[in-house]
BADOKOL-344822 format. One record per residue: residue number from 1; x, y, z of N, C-alpha, C in turn. Coordinates in pm, whole numbers, always signed. Atoms other than C-alpha are relative to their C-alpha. Example, Ala and Ser with C-alpha at 12.3 -4.5 7.8 and 13.67 -1.06 7.14 Angstrom:
2
SITE   k     nu     nv     nw    cau    cav    caw     cu     cv     cw
SITE   1    +89   -119     +0  +1230   -450   +780    +90   +120     +0
SITE   2    -82   -119     -6  +1367   -106   +714    -77   +109    +73
END
This chain:
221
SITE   k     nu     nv     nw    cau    cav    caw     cu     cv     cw
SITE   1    +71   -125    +24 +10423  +7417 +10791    -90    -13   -123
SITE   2   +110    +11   +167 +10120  +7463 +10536    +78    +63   -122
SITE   3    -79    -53   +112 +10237  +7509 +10197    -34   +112   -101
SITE   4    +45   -139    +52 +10035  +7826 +10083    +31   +143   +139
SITE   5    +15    -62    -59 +10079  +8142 +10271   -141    +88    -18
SITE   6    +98   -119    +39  +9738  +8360 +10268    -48   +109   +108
SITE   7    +45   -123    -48  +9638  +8694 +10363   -143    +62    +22
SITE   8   +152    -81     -7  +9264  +8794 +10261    -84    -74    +90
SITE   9    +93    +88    -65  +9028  +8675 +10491    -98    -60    -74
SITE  10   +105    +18    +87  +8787  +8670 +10247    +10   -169    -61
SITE  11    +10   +131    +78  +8919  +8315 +10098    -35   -117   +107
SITE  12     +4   +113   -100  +8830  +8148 +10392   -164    -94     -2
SITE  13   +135    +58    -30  +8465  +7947 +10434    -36   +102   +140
SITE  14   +111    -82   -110  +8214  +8176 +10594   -121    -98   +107
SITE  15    +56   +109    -77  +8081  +7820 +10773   +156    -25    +99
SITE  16   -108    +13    -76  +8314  +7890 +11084    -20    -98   +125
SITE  17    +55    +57   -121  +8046  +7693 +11328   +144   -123    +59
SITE  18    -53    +59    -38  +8279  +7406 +11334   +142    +20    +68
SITE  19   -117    -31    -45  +8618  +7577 +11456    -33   +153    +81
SITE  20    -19   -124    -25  +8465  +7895 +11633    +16    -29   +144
SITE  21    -51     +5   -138  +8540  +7788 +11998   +155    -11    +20
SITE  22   -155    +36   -106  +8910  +7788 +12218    -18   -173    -36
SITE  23    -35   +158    -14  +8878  +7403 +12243     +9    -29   -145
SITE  24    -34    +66   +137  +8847  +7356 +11876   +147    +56   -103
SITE  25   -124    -77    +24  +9113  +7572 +11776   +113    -32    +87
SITE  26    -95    +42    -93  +9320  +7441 +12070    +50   -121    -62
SITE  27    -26   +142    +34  +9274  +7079 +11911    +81    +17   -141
SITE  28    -31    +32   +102  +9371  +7189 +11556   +151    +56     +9
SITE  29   -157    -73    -23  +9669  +7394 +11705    +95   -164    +20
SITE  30    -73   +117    -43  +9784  +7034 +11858    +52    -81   -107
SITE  31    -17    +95   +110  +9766  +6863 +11507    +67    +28    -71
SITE  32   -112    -93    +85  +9951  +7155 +11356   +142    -28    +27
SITE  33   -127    -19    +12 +10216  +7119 +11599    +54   -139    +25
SITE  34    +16   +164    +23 +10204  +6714 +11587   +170    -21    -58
SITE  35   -140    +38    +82 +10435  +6715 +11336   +101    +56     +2
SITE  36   -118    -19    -15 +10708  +6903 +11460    +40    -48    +98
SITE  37    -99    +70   -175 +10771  +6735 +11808    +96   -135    -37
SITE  38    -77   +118    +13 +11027  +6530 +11858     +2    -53   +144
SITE  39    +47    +73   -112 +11069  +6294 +12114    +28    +68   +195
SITE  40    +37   -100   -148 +11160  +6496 +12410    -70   +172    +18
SITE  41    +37   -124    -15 +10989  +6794 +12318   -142    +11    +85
SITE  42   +184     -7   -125 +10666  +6922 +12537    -95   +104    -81
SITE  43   +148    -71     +3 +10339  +7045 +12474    -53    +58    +66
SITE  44    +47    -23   -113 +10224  +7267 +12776   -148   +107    +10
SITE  45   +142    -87    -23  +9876  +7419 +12811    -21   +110   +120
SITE  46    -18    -83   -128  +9788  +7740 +13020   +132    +33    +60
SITE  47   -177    -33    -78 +10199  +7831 +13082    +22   +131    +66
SITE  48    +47   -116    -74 +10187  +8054 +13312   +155   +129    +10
SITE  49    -53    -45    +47 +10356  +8398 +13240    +17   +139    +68
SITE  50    +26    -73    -70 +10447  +8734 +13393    -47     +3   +173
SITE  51    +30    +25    -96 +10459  +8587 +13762   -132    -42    +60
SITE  52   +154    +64    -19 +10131  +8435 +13698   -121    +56    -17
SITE  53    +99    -61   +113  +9936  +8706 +13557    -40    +18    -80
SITE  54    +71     +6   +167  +9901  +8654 +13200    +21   -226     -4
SITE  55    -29   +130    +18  +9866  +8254 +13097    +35    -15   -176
SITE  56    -15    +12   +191  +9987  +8166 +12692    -94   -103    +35
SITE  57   +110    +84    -20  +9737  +7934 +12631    +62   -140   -102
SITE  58    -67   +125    +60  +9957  +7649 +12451   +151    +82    -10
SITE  59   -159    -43    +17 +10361  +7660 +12479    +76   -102   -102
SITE  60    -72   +141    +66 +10625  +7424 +12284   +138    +18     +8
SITE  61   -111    +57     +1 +10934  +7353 +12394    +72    -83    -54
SITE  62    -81   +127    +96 +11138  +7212 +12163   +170    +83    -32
SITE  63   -115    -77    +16 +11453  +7374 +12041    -23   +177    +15
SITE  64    +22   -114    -41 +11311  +7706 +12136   -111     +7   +153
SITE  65   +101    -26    -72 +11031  +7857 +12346    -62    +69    -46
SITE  66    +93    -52    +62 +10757  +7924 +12160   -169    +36    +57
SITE  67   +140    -36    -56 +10404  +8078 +12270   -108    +48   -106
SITE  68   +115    -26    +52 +10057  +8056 +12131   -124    +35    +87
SITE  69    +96     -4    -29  +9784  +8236 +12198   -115    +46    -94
SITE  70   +173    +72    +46  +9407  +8152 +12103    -63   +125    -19
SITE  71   +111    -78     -8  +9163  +8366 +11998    -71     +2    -74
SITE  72   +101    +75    +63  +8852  +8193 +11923   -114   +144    -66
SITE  73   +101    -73    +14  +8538  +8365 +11753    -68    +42   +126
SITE  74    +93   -100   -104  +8362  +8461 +12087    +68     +0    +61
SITE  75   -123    -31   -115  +8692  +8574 +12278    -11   +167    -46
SITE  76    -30   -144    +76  +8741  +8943 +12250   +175    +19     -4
SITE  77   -138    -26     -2  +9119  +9085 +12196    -11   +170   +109
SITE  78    +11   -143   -113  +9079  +9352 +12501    +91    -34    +77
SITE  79   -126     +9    -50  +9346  +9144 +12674   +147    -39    -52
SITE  80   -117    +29    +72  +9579  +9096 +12387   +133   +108    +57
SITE  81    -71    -50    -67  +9773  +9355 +12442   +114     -4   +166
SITE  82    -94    +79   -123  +9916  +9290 +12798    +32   -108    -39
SITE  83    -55   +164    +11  +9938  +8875 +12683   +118    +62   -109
SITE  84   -136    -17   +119 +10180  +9036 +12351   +128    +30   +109
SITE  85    -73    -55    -67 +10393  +9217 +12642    +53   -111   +103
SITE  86    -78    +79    -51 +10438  +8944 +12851    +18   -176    -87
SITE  87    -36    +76    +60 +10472  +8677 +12581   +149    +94    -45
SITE  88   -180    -63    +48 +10781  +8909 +12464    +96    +26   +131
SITE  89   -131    -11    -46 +10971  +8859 +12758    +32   -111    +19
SITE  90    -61   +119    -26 +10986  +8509 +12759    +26   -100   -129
SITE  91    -35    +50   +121 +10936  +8367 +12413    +45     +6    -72
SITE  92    -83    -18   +100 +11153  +8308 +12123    -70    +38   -158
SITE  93    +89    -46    +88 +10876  +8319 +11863   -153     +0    +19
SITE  94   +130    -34    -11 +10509  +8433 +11922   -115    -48   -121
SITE  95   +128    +20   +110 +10195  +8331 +11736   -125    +43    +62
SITE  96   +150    -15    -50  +9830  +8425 +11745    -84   -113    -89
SITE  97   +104    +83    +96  +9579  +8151 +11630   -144    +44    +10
SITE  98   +131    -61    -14  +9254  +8257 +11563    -67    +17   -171
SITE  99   +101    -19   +122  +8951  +8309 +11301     +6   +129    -82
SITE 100     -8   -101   +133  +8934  +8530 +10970   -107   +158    +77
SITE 101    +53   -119    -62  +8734  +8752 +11175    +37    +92    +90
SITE 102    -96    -58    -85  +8950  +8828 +11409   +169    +86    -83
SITE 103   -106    +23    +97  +9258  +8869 +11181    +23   +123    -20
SITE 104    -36   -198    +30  +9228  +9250 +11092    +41    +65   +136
SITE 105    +23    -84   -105  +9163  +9323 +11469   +131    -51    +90
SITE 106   -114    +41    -70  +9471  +9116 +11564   +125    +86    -72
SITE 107   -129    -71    +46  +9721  +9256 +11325    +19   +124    +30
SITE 108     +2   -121    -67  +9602  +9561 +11477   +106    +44   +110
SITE 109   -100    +11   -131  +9798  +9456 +11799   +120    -29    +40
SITE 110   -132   +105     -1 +10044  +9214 +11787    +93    +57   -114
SITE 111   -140    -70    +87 +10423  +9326 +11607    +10    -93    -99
SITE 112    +18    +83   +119 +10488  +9216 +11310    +95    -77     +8
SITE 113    -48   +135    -32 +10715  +8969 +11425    -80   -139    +65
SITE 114    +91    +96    -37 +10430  +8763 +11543    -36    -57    -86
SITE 115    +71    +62   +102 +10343  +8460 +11355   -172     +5    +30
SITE 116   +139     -5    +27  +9921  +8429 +11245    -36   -142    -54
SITE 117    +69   +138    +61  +9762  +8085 +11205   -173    +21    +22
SITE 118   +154     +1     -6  +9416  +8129 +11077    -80   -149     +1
SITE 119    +27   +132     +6  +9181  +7833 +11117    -95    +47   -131
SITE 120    +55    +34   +146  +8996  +7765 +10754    -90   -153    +17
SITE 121    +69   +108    -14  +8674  +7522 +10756    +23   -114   -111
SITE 122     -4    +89   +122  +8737  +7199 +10556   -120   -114    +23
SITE 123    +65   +111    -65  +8534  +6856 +10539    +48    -65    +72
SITE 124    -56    +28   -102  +8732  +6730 +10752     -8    +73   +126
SITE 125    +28   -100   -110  +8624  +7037 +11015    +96   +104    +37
SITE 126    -57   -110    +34  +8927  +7245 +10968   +162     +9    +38
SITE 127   -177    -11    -35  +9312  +7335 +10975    +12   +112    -28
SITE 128    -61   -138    -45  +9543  +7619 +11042    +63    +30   -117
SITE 129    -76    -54    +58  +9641  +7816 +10789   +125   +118    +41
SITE 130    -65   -112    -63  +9954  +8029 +10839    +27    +99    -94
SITE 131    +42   -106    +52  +9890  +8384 +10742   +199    +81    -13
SITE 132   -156    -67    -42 +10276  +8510 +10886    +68    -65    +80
SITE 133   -135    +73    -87 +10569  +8325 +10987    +35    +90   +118
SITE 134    -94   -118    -43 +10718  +8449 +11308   +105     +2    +30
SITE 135   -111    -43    +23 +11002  +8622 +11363    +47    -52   +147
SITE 136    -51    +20   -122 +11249  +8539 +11640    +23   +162    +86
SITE 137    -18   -127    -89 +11260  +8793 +11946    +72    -16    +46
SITE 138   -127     +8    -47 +11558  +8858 +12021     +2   +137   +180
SITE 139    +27    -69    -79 +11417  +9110 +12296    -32    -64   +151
SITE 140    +70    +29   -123 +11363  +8884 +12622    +49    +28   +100
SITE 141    -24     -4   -155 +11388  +8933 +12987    +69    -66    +69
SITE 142    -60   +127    -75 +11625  +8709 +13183    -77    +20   +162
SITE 143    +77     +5   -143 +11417  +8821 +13507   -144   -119    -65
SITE 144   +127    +16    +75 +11084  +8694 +13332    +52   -205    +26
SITE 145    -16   +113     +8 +11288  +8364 +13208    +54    -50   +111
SITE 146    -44   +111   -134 +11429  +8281 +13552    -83    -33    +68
SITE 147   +107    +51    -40 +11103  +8292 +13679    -85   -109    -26
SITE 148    +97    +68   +100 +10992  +8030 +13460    +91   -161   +104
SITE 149    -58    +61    -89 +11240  +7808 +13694    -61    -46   +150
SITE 150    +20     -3   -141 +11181  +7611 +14017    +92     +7    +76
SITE 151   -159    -16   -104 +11416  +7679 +14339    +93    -81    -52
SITE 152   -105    +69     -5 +11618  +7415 +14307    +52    -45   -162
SITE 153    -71    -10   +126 +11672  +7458 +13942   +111    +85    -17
SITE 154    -73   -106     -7 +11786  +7784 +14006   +113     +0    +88
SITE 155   -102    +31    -65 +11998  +7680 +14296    +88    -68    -94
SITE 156   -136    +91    +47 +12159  +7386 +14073    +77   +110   -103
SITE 157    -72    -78    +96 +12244  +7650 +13806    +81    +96    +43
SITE 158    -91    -83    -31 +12384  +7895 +14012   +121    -53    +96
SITE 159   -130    +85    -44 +12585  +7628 +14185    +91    -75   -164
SITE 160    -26    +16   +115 +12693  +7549 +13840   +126   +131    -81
SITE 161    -33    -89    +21 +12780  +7882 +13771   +123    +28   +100
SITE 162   -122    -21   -115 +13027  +7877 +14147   -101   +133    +49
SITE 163    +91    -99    -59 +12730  +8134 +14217    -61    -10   +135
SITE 164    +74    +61   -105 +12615  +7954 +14511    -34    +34   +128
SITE 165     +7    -22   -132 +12742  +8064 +14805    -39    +90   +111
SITE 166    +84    -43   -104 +12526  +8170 +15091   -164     +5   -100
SITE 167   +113    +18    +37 +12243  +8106 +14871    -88   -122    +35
SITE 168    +77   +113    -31 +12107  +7776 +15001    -86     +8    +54
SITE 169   +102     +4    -22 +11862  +7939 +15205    -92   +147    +13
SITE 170    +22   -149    +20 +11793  +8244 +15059   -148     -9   -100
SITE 171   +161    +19    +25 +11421  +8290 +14922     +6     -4   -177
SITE 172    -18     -5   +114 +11382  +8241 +14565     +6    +96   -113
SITE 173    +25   -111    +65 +11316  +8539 +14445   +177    +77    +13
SITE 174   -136     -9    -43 +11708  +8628 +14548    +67   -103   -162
SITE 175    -32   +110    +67 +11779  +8290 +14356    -22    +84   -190
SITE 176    +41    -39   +122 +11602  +8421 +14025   +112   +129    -44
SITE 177    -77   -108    +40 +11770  +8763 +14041   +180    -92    -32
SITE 178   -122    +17    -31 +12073  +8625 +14095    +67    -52   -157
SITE 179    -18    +33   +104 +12050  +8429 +13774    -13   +118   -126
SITE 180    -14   -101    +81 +11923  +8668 +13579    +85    +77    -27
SITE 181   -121    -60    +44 +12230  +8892 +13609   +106    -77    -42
SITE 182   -111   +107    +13 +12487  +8590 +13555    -19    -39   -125
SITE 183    +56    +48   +137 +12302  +8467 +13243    -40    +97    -95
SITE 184    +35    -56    +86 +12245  +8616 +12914   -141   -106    -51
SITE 185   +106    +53    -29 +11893  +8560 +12787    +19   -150   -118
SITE 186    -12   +167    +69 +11996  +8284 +12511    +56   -161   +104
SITE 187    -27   +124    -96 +12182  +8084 +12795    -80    -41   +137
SITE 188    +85    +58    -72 +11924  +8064 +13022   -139    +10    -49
SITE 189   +132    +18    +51 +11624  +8031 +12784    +62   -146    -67
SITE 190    -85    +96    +42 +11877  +7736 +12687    -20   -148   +134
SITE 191    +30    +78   -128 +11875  +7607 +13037   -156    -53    +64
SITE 192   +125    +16    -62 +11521  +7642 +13140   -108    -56    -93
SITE 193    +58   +150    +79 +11391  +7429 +12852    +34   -122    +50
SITE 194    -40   +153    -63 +11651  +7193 +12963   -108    -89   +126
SITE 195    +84    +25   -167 +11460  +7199 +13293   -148    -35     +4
SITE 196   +112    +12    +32 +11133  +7193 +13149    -65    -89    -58
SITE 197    -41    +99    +80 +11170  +6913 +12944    +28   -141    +86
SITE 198    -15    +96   -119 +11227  +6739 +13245    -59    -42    +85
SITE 199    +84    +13   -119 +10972  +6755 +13476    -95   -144    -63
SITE 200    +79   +123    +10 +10803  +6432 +13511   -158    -20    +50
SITE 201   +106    -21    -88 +10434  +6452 +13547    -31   +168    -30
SITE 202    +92   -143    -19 +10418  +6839 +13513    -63     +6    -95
SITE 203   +103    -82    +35 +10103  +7029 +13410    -93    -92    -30
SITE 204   +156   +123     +7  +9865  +6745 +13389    -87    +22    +30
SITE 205   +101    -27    -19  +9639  +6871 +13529    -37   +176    -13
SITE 206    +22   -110    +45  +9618  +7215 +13322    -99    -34    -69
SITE 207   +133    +34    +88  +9255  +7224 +13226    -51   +125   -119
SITE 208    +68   -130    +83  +9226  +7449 +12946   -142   +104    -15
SITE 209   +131   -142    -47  +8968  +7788 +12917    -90    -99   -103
SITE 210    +97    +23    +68  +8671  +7734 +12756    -62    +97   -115
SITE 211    +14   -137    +76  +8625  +8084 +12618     +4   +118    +77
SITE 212    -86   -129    -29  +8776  +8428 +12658    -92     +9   +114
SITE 213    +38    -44    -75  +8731  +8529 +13005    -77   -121   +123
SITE 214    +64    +83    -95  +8602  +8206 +13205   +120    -45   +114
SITE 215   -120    +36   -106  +8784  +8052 +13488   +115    -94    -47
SITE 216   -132   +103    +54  +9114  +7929 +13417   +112    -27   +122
SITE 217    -70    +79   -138  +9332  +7770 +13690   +193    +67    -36
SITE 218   -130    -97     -4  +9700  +7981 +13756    +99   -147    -11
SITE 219   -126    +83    +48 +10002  +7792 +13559   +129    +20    +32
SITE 220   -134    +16    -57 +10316  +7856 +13757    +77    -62    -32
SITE 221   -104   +103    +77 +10612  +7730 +13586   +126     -3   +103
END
């Protein structure tokens, strides 16, 4: 984590050219979170959220489930709102990354359990400052997080559970519920990292946005 916390926007460099897009802010998010991965942890772009209607736009699986979302200088925050609502039923701690300009109009939205990583221009072209640590949400959904499951995850777990039977060819959506009531949301936000963490090959071909509002390809987890 950076070792100043700051608040005013004002201390930032008013030369934002070099960090005011999604992709550049995407790249410095990656370098930020560089140094906390460990070797089986994941990086997932576009994670798709709310049965595939909201996307976080960078996730990190590592000993939690954490969600970041972007919001470059020419993005507006008109869909923050809904992304805060369905980032709080699946994540453990929330962040917004985004520019000093944005920063008033975000804290506007997002709870104050949401962490804030502002980007700050350097010669080097720029790094994330973090404005607010965030808080853990202890508020999630176990419908939300079982969705984040594929069938036969959800089958092995509820055969796991002795939950199984007559479920083998029952539609998934059955499967999900099913978990969801059996599980509390720490033990299956426990599990479905496990599971996530696992996939060999997934999301490779998640091509990140370009800027607020362009076509972005549906991330089904």
């Amino acid at each position: 984590m950076p070792r100043v916390l700051l608040r005013d926007p004002r201390i930032f460099s008013t030369d934002m050219s070099a960090i005011d897009h999604d992709h550049q802010l995407r790249a410095l998010l990656k370098v930020h979170l560089n140094a906390r991965l460990g070797a089986a942890d994941r990086v997932v772009d576009e994670f798709g959220l709310a049965y595939g209607a909201v996307r976080a736009d960078v996730a990190l699986v590592n000993g939690h489930l954490e969600g970041f979302e972007i919001k470059a200088e020419r993005d507006t925050l008109k869909r923050l709102p809904a992304q805060v609502e369905a980032y709080n039923q699946v994540f453990e701690f929330s962040w917004v990354v985004t520019t000093p300009g944005h920063l008033s109009g975000v804290r506007e939205v997002v709870p104050k359990g949401w962490g804030l990583l502002v980007a700050k221009a350097n010669e080097q072209g720029g790094e994330l400052v973090q404005v607010r640590r965030a808080q853990r949400n202890s508020r999630r959904s176990t419908e939300h997080l079982a969705r984040l499951l594929w069938r036969e995850d959800a089958l092995a777990q509820l055969e796991a559970l002795g939950l199984s039977k007559g479920m083998k060819f029952k539609p998934k959506i059955v499967l999900f519920a099913a978990l969801a009531e059996a599980m509390t949301a720490d033990a299956l936000s426990t599990y479905v990292r496990t599971c996530l963490k696992s996939r060999a090959n997934w999301r490779l071909d998640a091509a990140p946005r370009v800027c607020d509002g362009s076509s972005r390809p549906v991330a089904s987890a």
